[in-house]
C-alpha positions in Angstrom: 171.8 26.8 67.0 168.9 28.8 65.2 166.5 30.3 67.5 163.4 27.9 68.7 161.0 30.7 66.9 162.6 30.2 63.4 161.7 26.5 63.8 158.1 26.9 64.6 157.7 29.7 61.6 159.3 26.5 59.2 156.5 24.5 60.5 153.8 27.4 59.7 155.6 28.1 56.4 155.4 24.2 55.7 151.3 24.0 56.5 150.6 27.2 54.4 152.4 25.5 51.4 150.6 22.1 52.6 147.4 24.0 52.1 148.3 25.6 48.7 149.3 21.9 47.0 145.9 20.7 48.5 143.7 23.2 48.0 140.9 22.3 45.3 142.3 19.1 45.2 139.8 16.0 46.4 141.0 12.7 47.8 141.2 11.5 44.6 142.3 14.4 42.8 145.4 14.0 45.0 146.0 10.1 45.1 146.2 11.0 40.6 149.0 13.9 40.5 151.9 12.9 41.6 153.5 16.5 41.5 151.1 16.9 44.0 151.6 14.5 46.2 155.8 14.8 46.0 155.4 18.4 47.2 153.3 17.7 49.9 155.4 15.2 51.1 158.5 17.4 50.5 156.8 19.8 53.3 155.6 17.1 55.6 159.3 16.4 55.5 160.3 19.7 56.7 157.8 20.0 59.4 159.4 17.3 61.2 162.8 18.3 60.4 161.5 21.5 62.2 159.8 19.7 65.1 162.8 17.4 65.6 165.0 20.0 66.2 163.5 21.8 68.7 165.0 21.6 72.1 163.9 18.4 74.2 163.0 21.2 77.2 160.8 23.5 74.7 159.1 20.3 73.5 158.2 19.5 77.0 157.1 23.2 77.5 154.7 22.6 74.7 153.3 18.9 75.4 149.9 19.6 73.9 152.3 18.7 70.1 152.7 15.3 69.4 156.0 16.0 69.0 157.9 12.5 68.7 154.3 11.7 66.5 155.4 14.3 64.2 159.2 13.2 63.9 157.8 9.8 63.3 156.0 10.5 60.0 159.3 12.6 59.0 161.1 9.4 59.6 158.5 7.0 57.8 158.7 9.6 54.5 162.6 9.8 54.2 163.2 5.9 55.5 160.2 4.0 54.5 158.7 6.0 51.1 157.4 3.1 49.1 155.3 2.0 52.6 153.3 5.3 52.6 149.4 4.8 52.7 148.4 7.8 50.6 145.0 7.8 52.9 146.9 8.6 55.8 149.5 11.1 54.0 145.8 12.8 52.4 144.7 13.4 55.9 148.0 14.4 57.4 148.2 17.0 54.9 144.1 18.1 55.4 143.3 17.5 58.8 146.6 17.4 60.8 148.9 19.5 59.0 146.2 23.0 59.3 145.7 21.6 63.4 149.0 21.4 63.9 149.6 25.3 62.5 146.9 26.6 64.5 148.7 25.1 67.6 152.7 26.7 66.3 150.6 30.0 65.7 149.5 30.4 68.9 152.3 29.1 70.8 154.3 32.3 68.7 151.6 34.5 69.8 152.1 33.6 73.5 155.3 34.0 73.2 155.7 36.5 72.1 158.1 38.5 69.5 161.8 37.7 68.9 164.3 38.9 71.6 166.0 41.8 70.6 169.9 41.0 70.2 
């Protein structure tokens, strides 16, 4: 199993790119590109990929994520695509997405670096 800290830098990695797609971009701006809009939904996807595999016990550890939240929206993206409300993707990826990589940074920061092996 890949260590819980490569996990949580997928997440970060996924927000930076998140911010990247978005950045300059207005609501409307990104409702009208659908590049756009693919990519940012391409690293929405991996953030919960991320999230769901982190073990159940670390998840607890960590309560302050809405873990089974963030799972969720992985689940609606891959299963239900064509019921996406591009409003709620738009603030996923503005609001959410940078909140919820503030919250993986500083869970890394706590604890600290990677075991040596």
């Amino acid at each position: 199993m890949r260590p819980e800290r490569l996990y949580l830098l997928d997440i970060v990695e996924a927000a930076d790119a998140i911010a990247d797609h978005v950045r300059g971009r207005d609501r409307e701006a990104f409702f009208a590109d659908r590049t756009v809009r693919a990519a940012v939904l391409h690293e929405l996807t991996v953030i919960g990929e991320a999230a769901s595999r982190l073990p159940d016990d670390f998840r607890h550890r960590h309560s302050e994520i809405p873990w089974a939240d963030i799972v969720a929206f992985r689940n609606l993206v891959v299963h239900e695509y064509f019921g996406l409300s591009w409003p709620i993707v738009w603030i996923t990826a503005t609001v959410d997405a940078p909140g919820l990589r503030s919250k993986i940074r500083a869970i890394l920061t706590s604890e600290g670096p990677p075991a040596a092996g």
